[in-house]
C-alpha positions in Angstrom: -37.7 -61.6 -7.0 -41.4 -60.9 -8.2 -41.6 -57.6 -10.4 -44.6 -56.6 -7.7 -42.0 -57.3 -4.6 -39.2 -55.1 -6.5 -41.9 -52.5 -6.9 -42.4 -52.3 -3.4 -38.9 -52.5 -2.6 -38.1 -49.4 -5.1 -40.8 -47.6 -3.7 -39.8 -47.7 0.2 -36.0 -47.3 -1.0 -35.8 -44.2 -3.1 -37.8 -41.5 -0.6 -35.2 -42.7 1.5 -32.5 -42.0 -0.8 -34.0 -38.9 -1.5 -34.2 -37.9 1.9 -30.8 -38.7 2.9 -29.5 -37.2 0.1 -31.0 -33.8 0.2 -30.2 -33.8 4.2 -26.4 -34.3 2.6 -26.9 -31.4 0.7 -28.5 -29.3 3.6 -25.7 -30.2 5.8 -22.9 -30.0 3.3 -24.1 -26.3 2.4 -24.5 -25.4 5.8 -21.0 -26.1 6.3 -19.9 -24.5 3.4 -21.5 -21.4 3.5 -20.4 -18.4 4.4 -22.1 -16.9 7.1 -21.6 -13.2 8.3 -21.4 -13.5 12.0 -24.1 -11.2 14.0 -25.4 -10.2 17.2 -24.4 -13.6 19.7 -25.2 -12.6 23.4 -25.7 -9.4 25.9 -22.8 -7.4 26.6 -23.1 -4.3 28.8 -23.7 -1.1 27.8 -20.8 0.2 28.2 -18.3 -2.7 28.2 -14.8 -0.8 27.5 -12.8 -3.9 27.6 -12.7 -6.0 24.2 -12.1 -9.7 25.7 -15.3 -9.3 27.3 -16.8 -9.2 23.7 -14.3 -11.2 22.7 -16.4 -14.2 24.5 -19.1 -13.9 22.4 -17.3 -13.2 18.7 -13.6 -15.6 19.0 -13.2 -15.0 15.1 -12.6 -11.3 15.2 -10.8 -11.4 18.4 -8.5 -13.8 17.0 -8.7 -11.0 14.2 -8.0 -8.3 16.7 -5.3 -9.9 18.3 -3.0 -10.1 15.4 -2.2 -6.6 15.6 0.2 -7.3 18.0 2.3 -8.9 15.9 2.9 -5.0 14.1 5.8 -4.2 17.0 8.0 -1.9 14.7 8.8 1.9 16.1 10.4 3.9 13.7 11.0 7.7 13.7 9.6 9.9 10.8 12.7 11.8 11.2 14.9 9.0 9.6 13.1 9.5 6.2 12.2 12.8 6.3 14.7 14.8 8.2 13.6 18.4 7.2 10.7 18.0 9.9 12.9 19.0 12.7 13.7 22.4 10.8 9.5 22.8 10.2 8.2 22.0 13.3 11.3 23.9 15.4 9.2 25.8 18.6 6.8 22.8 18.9 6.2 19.3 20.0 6.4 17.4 17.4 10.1 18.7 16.7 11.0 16.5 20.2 9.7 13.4 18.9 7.3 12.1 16.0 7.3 8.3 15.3 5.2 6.2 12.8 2.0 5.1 14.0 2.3 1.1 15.3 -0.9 -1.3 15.5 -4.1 0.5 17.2 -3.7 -2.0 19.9 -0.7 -0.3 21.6 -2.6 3.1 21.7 -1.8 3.2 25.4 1.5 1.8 25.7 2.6 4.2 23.2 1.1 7.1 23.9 2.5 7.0 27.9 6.0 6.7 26.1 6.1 9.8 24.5 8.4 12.8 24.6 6.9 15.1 27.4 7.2 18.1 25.0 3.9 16.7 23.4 2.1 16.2 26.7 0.5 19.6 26.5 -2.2 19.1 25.0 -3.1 17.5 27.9 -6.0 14.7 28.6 -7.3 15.8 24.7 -4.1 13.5 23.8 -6.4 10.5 25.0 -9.2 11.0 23.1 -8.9 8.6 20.0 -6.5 6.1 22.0 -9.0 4.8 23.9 -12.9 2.7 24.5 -12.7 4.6 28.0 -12.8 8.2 26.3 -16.8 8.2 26.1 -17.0 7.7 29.9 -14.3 10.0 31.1 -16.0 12.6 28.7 -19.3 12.0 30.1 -18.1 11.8 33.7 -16.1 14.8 33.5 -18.3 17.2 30.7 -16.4 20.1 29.3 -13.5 20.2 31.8 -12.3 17.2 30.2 -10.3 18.9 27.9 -9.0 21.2 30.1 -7.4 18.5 32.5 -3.8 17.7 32.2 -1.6 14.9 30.8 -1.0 13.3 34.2 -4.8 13.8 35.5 -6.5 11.4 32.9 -3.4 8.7 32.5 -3.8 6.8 35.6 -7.7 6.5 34.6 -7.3 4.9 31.2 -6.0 1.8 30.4 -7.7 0.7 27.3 -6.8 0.9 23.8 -8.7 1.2 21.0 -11.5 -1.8 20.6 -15.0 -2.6 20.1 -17.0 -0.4 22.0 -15.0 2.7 20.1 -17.2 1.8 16.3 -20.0 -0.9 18.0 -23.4 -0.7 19.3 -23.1 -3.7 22.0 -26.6 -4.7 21.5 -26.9 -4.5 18.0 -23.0 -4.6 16.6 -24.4 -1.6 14.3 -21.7 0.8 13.6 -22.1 4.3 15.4 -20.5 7.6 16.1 -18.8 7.9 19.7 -16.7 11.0 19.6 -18.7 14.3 19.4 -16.4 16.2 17.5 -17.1 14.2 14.5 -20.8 14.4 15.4 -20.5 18.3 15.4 -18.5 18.7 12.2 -21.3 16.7 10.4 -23.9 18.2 12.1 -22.7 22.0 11.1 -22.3 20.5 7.4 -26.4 19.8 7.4 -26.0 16.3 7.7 -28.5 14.2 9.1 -26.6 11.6 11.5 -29.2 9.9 12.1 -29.6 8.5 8.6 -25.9 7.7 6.8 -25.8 4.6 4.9 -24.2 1.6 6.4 -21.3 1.9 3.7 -20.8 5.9 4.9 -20.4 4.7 8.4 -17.8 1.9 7.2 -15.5 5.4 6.4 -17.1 7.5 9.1 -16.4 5.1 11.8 -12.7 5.7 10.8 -12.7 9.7 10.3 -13.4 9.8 14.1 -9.5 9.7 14.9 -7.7 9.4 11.2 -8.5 13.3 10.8 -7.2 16.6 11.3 -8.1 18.6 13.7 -7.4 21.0 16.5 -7.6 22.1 20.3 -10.4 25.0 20.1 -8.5 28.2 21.8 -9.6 28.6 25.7 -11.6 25.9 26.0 -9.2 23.4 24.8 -11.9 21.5 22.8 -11.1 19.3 19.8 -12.7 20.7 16.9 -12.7 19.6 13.5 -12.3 22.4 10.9 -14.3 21.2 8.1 -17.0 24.5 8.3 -15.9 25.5 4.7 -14.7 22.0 3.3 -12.4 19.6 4.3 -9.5 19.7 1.7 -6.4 21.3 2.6 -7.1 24.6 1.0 -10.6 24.8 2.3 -9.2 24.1 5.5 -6.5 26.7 5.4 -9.1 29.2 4.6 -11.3 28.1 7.6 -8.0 29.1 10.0 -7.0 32.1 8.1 -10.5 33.6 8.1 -9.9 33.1 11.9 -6.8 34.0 11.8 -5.4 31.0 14.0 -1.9 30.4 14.9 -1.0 27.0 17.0 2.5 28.1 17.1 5.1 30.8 15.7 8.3 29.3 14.2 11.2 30.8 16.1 13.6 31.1 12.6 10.8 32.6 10.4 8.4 34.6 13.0 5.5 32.8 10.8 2.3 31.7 12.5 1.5 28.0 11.8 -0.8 25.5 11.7 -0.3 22.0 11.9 -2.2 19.4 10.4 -3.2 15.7 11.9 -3.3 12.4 9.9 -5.9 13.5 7.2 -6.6 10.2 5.9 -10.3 10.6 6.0 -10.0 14.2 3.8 -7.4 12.7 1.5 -9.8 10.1 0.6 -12.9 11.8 0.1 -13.3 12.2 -3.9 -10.4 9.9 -4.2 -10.9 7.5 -7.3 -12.0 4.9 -4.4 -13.9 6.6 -2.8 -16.1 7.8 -6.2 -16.5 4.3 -7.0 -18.5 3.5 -3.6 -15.8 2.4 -1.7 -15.2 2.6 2.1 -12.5 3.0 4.6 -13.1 -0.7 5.9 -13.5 -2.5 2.1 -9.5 -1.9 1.5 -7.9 -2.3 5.0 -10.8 -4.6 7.0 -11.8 -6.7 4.0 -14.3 -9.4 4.3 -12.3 -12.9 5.5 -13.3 -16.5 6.1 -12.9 -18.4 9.4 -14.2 -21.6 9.0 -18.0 -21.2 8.1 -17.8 -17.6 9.1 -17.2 -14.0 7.3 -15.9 -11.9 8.9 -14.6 -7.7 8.5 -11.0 -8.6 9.3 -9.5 -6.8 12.4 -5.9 -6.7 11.2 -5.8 -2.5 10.8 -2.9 -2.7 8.0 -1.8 -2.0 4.8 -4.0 -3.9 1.8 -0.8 -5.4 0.4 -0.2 -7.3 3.5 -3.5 -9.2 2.6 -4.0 -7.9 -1.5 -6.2 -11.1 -2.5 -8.7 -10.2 -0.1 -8.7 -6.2 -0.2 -7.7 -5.7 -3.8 -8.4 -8.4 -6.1 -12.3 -8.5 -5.5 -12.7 -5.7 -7.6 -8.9 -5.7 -9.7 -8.3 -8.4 -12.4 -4.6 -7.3 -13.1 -2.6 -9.7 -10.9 -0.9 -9.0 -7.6 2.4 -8.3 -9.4 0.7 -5.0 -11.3 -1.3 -4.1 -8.2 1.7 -4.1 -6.1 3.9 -2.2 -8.9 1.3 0.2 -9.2 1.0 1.2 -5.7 4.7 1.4 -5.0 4.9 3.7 -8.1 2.6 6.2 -6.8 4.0 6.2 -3.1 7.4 6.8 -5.0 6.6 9.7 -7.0 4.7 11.2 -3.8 7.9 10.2 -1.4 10.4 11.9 -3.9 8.4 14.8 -4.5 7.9 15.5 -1.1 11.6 15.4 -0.1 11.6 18.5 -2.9 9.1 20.3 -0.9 10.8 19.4 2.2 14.0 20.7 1.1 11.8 23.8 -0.2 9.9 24.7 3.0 13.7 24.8 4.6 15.0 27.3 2.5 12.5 29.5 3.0 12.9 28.9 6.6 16.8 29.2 6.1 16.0 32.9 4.1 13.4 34.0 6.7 16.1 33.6 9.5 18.5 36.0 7.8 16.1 38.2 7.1 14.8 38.0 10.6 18.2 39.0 11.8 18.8 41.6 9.3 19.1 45.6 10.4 17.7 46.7 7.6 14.7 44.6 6.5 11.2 45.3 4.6 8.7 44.7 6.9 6.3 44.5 4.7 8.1 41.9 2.0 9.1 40.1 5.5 5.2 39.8 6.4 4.4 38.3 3.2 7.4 36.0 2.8 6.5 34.5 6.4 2.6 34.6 5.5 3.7 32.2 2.2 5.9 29.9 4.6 2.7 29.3 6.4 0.8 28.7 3.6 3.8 26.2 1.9 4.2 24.4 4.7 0.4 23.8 5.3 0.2 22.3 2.1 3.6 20.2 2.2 2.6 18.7 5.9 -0.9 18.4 4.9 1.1 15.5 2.9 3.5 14.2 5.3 1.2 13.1 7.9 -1.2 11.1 6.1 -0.5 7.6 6.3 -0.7 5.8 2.6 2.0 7.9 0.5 -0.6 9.7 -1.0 -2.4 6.4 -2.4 -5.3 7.5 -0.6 -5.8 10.1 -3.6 -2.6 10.5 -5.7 -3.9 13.1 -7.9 -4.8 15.5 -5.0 -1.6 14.9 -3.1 0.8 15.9 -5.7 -1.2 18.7 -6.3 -0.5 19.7 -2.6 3.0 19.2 -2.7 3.8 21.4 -6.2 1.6 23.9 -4.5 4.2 23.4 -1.1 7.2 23.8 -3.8 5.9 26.5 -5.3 4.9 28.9 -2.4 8.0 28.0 -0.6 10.0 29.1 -3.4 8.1 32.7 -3.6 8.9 32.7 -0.1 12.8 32.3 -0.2 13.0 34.9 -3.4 10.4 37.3 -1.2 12.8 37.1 2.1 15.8 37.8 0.0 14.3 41.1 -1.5 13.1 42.2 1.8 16.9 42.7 2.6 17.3 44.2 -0.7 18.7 40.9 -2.4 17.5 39.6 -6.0 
């Protein structure tokens, strides 16, 4: 072959070459590359049911679906069984079972014990996509309606439509009591940070709170902080009882699943971290990434919440967790055992002819305060993970006050 022939030959063959090799590159990264899913089609405004989205994202349905698999209901009272001496005189001393997956919400909640039903259709409010309507449909009085008026209206449990703008997938704020709380704090709601609203989304239902006296609203009572002590303050100042213990005549409050508190100045939480970067980390499915989902515990999936950001090994992550949650679980038993004897003291005292009234008052005033700061602990999911520091500080403050409150009720019947 003539050197002008292979010339030619070269100079046809290697744009081609060129070409099909940079379209094996475009094709073999566009495979390859992760790809956060977006926006994919219209759904309605106000589309309640998830499988409807589910037609236009499969990957985090499939996502969302695997929460069925979390079927386990067990009882608090088999690990802790000084809650039935605390709560005595309310509800939650009737029945008070670990939480399961977020997509039973219904299911579970038409199951329970009908000494917690009195809170009425307010027990609805963070089990379900439908809440927003039935609030909107009903305005104010939907807090005053009973248990049985709002079951047979709801049927859906907790999906897509509770954190996601339908048009946009932006996360957003659906339940005004969270929207209230921020708003008396001076915040602008208008303008958080997309890695605020990846907590904020979550602090609508993993909260405490509690049903505003007449009108039955729920109210989150953050006004002077949102720790436990600042919280505390914010019911004393109006001096607000849910219930009075029938063995130590105390007036208490009872705290709800304060996960979002808890976390707020937690180590994770200073460092930038959100709700959603521990328990709905970033996953791949196929060519997609997607926010997992699966609403469970980061060691079910540690390579993909934890080990982003920890270099230690699985091994030291998971001995490190379940040596905090150990230390919190046996110190809490001794502030369970604590808050009892006072109890235990108050009831004797109680019963006694000849009592101090005014030692009884502050004895019962300390058993409010003790248990506060004890069940302020017991019904946050996480063991006190969520901020370890913080939590055992709250439970030596428990053990102490309740022991000031035992020696207090013994002196007001003239016992050392």
């Amino acid at each position: 072959m003539s050197p002008d022939r292979v010339k030619k030959l070269l100079m046809i063959t290697i744009p081609v070459l060129v070409l099909v090799l940079a379209a094996g590159i475009f094709f073999f990264n566009r495979n390859n590359e992760l790809v956060l899913e977006g926006p994919q089609g219209e759904i309605a405004a106000n589309e309640t049911s998830s499988s409807e989205w589910a037609k236009f994202y499969p990957a985090h349905w499939d996502s969302y679906q695997a929460n069925y698999a979390n079927t386990e209901k067990t009882s608090h009272f088999d690990t802790k069984p000084y809650l039935t001496a605390i709560y005595a005189g309310f509800g939650f001393s009737k029945e008070y079972n670990e939480p399961r997956a977020h997509v039973y919400t219904i299911e579970d909640i038409l199951a329970i014990d009908p000494a917690r039903k009195k809170a009425g259709a307010s027990c609805f409010t963070c089990k379900s996509t439908q809440v927003p309507e039935m609030m909107q449909k009903y305005g104010e009085k939907y807090y005053l309606m009973s248990f049985d008026e709002m079951k047979g209206q709801i049927t859906e449990p907790i999906g897509c439509l509770d954190c996601h703008d339908p048009k946009t997938m932006e996360l957003r704020l659906t339940r005004p009591a969270l929207v209230e709380a921020l708003q008396r704090q001076g915040k602008d709601i208008e303008n958080i940070s997309q890695q605020e609203m990846r907590s904020l989304v979550c602090a609508q239902c993993h909260v405490t709170y509690y049903f505003y006296p007449e009108t039955k609203k729920i109210t989150f009572p953050w006004d002077k902080g949102v720790k436990a002590d600042q919280i505390l303050a914010y019911y004393d100042e109006k001096d607000f009882a849910e219930w009075v213990h029938p063995d130590s005549g105390a007036g208490l409050v009872k705290p709800r699943h304060a996960e979002y508190e808890t976390f707020i100045n937690s180590t994770h939480q200073s460092a930038g971290l959100a709700c959603a970067d521990c328990h709905m980390p970033y996953t791949k499915v196929g060519n997609k990434k997607i926010s997992s989902h699966v609403w469970q515990s980061p060691l079910n999936n540690i390579e993909q919440s934890c080990t982003t950001c920890h270099r230690n090994g699985t091994d030291w992550l998971i001995n490190r967790v379940e040596t905090i949650q150990s230390q919190v679980k046996q110190t809490q038993d001794l502030a369970g055992e604590a808050v009892v004897e006072a109890i235990n003291e108050l009831k004797i005292s109680q019963a006694a002819a000849d009592v101090d009234q005014a030692k009884l008052k502050e004895a019962r005033e300390l058993h409010r305060q003790a248990q506060w700061y004890l069940d302020f602990v017991v019904v946050t999911n996480g063991y006190g993970f969520h901020n370890p520091t913080e939590t055992l500080n709250n439970l030596g403050r428990a053990i102490d006050i309740a022991h000031k409150s035992a020696k207090i009720a013994r002196e007001a019947r003239g016992l050392k």
